[in-house]
Each structure stands twice: as structure tokens, then as C-alpha cells.
C-alpha positions as CSV (number, residue, x, y, z in Angstrom):
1,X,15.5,-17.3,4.4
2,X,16.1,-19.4,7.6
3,X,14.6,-19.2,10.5
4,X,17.4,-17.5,12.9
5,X,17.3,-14.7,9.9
6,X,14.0,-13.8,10.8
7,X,13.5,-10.7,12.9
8,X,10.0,-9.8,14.9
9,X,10.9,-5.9,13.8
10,X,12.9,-3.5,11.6
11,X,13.9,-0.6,14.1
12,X,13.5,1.8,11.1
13,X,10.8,1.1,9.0
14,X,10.7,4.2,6.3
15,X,8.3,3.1,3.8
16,X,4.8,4.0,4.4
17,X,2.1,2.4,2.2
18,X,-1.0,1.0,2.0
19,X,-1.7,-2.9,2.4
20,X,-3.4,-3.4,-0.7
21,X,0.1,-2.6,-2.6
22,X,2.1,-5.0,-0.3
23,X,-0.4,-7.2,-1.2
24,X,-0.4,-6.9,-5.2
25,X,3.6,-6.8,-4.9
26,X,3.7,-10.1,-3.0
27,X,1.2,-12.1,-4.6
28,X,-0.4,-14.0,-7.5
29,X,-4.2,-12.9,-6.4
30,X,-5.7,-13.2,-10.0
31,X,-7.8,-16.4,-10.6
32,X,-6.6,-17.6,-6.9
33,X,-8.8,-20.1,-4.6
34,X,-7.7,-17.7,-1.5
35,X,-8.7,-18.7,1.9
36,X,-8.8,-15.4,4.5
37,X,-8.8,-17.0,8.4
38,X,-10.1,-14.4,10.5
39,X,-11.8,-11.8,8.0
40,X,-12.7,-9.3,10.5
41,X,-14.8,-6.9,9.1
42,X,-13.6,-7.8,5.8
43,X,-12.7,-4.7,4.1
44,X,-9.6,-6.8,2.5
45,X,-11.6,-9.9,1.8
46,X,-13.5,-7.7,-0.9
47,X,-10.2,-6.0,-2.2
48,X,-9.3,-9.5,-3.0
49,X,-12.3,-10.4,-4.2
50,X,-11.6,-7.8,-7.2
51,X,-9.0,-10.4,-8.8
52,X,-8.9,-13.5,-7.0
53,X,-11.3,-16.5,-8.2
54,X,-13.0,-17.3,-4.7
55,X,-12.5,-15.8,-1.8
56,X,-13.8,-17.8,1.5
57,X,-13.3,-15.7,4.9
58,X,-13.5,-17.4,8.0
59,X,-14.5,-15.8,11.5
60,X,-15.1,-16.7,15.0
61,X,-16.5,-13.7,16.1
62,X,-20.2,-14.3,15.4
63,X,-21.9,-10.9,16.1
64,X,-19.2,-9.8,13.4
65,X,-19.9,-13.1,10.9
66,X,-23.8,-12.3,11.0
67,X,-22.9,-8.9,9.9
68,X,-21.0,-10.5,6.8
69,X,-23.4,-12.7,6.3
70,X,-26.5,-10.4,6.1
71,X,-24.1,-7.6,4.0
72,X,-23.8,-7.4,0.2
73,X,-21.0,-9.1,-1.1
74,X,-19.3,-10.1,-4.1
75,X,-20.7,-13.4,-5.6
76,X,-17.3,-15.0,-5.5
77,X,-17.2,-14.5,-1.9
78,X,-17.9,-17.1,1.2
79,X,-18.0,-16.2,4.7
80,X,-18.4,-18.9,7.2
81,X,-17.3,-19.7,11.0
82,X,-13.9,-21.4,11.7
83,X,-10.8,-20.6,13.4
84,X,-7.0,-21.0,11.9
85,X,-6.1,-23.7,14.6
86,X,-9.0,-25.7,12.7
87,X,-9.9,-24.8,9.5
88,X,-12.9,-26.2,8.0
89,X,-11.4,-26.8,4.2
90,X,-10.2,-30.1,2.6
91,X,-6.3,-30.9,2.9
92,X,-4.1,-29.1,-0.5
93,X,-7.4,-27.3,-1.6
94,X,-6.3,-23.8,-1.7
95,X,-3.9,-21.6,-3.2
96,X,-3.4,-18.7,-1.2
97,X,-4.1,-18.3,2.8
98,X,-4.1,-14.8,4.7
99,X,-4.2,-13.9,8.0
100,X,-4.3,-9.6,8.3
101,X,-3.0,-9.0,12.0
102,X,-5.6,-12.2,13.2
103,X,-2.6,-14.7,14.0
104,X,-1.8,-13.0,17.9
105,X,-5.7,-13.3,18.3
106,X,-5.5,-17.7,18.5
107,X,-5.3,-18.5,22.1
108,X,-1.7,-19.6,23.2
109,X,-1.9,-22.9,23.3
110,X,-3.1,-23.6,19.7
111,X,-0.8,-21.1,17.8
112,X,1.6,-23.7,16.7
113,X,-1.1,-25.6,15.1
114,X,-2.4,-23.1,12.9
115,X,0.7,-23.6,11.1
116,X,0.1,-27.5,10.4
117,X,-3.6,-26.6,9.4
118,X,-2.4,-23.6,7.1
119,X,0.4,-26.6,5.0
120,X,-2.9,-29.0,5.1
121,X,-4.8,-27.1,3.3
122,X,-2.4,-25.6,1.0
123,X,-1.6,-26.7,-2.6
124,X,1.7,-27.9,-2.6
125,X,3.7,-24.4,-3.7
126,X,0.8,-22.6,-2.1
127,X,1.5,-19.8,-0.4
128,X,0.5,-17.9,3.3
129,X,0.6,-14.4,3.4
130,X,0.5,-13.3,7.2
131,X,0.4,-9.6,8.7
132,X,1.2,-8.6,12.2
133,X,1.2,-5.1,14.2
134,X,4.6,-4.5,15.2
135,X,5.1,-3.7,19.2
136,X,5.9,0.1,18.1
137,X,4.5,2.9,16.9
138,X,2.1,5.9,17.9
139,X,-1.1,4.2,17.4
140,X,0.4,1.6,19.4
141,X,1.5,3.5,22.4
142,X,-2.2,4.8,22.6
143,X,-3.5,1.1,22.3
144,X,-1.3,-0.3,24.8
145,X,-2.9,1.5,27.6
146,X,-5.7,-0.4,27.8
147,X,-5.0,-3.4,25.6
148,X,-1.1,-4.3,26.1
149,X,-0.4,-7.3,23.0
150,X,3.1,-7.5,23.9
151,X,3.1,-10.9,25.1
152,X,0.6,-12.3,22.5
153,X,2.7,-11.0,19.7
154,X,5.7,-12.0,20.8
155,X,4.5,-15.9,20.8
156,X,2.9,-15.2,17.5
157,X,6.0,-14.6,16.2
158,X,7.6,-17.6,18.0
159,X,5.4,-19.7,16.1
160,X,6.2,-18.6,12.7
161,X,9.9,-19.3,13.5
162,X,8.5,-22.4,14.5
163,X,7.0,-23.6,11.4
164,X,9.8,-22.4,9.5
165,X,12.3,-24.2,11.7
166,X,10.6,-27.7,11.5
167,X,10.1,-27.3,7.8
168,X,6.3,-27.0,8.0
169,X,6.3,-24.3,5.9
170,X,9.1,-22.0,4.1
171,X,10.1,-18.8,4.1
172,X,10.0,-16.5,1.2
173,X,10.5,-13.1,2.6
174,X,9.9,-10.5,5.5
175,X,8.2,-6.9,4.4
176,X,7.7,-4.2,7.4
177,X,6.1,-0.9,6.4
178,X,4.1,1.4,8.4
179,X,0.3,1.5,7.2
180,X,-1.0,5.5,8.2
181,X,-4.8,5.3,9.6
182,X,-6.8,8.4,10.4
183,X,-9.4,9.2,13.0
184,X,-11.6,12.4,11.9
185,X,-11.7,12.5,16.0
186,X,-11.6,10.6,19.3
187,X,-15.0,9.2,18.8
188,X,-14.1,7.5,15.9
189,X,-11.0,6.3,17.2
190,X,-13.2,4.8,20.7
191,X,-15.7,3.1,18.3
192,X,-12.6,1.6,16.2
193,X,-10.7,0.3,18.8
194,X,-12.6,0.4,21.9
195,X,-15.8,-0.6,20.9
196,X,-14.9,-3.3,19.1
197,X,-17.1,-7.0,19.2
198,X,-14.3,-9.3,19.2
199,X,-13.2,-7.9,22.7
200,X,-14.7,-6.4,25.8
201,X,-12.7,-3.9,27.1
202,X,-13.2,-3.1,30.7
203,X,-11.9,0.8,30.9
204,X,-12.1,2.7,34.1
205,X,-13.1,6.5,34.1
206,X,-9.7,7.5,34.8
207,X,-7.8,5.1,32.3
208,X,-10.1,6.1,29.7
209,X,-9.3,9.9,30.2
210,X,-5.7,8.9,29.9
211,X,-6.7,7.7,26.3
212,X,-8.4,10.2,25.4
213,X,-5.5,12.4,26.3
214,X,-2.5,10.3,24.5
215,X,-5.2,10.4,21.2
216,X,-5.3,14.6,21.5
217,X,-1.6,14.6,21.5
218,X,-1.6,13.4,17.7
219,X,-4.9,15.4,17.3
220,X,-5.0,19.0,14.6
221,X,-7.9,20.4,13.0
222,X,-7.6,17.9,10.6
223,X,-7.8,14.5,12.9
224,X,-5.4,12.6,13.8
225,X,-3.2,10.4,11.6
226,X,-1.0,7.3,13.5
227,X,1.4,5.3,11.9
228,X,1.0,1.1,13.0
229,X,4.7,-0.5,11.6
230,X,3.5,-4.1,9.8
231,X,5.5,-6.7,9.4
232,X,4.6,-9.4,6.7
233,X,5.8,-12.9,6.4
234,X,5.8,-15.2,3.1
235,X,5.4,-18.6,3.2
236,X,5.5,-21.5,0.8
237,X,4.2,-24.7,1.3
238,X,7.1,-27.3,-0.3
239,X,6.2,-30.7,-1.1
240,X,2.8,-32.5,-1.4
């Protein structure tokens, strides 16, 4: 694929799945060296830690590293502090990168250089496996209220056309899907997304009640079950 084939969407996105089978379909995770750049709470980094051969998660969100840190983990696993504009690793030393919905989080200004640190640190045929929320979406209406990504999204996107238009890195293939995720209620969804360490939202009394009331909307007896439409882009890293 080129780079003017590549769309930010798919209007119509009608398979719903889980990430972990994207992820098997797409990649050669067993006996990997797999870098992860912004592991979050890194319920994926031990998923791939079931097949790959190392797994080392990077995070710049320290309250959320020192919970990694001091947690039980596989022994194959690594977590350490770095950020995807300037990743800590030696230059073609890894086979696999991901980034799970992480790349629209790198300030603005240092987007496009993710990109030449994600081909640095590749093997040459490596590949970079990168997820992103698509603007869309009932869980995203509720989100934007008090968290609007729009703009941030956008230029993450930009950038991936970016480094597949100046041959940094090719690409192998879009995949959208919509990943379900359910909230037994609202409190779970406010400690989720809200309450979250990486950012500190400031919510008024009144624009929190408009939350709570979009969440409700979606809310039965049995919780509330949104749909977030992912897209994924494959890359390869060509040459030495």
C-alpha cells in the first residue's frame, strides 16, 4: 500500500473482535524480541508475553511505571521509562514494536520522530504494529465531552502517512474493527477513564452530570457495553 491509499477511517466497520486476535492474525509474536512504547497498564504486554521471547514495555507515566514495576510479572518481561520519540534501545535490535492507542499521546511536535526511532531500532524486515481509536463510536461520543482527541488523532495519523511517504517505513496493511468494552456501571466507567494517572481531567459539576447522563443512555441492568472502532497499521522496516 501507498501512502495516498491510506485512510484515517472505514465508515462501516462490521467486524467486532477482540485485540488479542488482530494481534495473533497480524503477527509473528512467538520467540519475538518485541518492544511495547507506552505499555499503559500493560494488560497486552503480558498477553504477549505468553509467546513472544522478551517483552520490554516502555512508559512515561511514572505513578503508572512504579505500579509495573512493584507488580508480578512474567520473567521475560521488562518495564522501564522512555518515550517513542526517544527510545532507549540499540539501533536494529528488535523485532517487533507496538504502540496500543499510545501514538496520539507524543506531544505534537515530536510525532514525526517516533517514526525514525521506531526504523532505528528495528531489525531490517522488522515490523511496527500500531493501534489508534478512531474519531467515532459510542464510547467516543461519551469521551469527547470532556476529553475531545480530534485534533491529536488527526496528526497522529498525518505522521504515519508521513513515514510511509518518505520511505521510513512501509506499509503492509490497514485493519479497523470495533473492540466492545463493558462498564458493570458509571463508577467503573469514571475510574477507567476519568480517573486515569496519565491525565488530569478538570470536570465541572455540570459537565460531569452531562457524562454521567450520555453513559446512562447505553446503561441496562446488565451495564453498559460501547463499541471504540480501531484502526491498525502494519509496517515493515525495508533495508538495513
Amino acid at each position: 500500500m501507498q501512502a495516498d491509499d491510506m485512510r484515517i477511517a472505514d465508515p462501516n466497520p462490521v467486524r467486532v473482535a477482540d485485540e488479542a486476535d488482530i494481534l495473533d492474525e497480524l503477527l509473528p509474536l512467538p520467540g519475538a524480541k518485541v518492544l511495547e512504547l507506552g505499555c499503559g497498564k500493560a494488560d497486552k504486554t503480558r498477553l504477549i508475553a505468553r509467546t513472544a521471547a522478551s517483552v520490554l514495555a516502555l512508559e512515561v507515566d511514572t505513578r503508572q511505571l512504579a505500579e509495573n514495576q512493584s507488580a508480578e510479572k512474567p520473567d521475560n518481561v521488562q518495564f522501564e521509562f522512555g518515550g517513542a520519540e526517544d527510545i532507549p534501545v540499540d539501533d536494529s535490535s528488535v523485532d517487533i514494536v507496538l504502540m496500543f492507542k499510545s501514538l496520539h499521546h507524543v506531544p505534537l511536535e515530536r510525532m514525526d520522530d517516533v517514526f525514525s526511532e521506531i526504523r532505528r531500532v528495528l531489525k531490517p524486515g522488522g515490523m511496527a504494529y500500531i493501534s489508534e481509536p478512531v474519531y467515532a463510536g459510542d464510547f467516543n461520543e461519551i469521551i469527547r465531552l470532556f476529553h475531545d482527541e480530534r485534533m491529536v488523532r488527526e496528526a497522529a495519523f498525518a505522521a504515519e502517512v508521513k513515514a510511509v511517504s518518505t520511505q521510513r517505513l512501509s506499509l503492509m496493511g490497514q485493519t479497523f474493527f470495533q473492540q466492545p468494552v463493558h462498564f458493570d456501571d458509571f463508577g467503573q466507567f469514571e475510574n477507567r477513564t476519568i480517573k486515569v494517572t496519565h491525565t488530569d481531567h478538570q470536570i465541572s459539576p455540570a459537565l460531569y452530570e452531562d457524562v454521567r447522563s450520555e453513559f446512562n443512555r447505553h446503561l441496562s441492568a446488565d451495564g453498559a457495553t460501547l463499541h471504540i472502532p480501531i484502526r491498525v497499521d502494519l509496517f515493515r522496516k525495508d533495508g538495513p
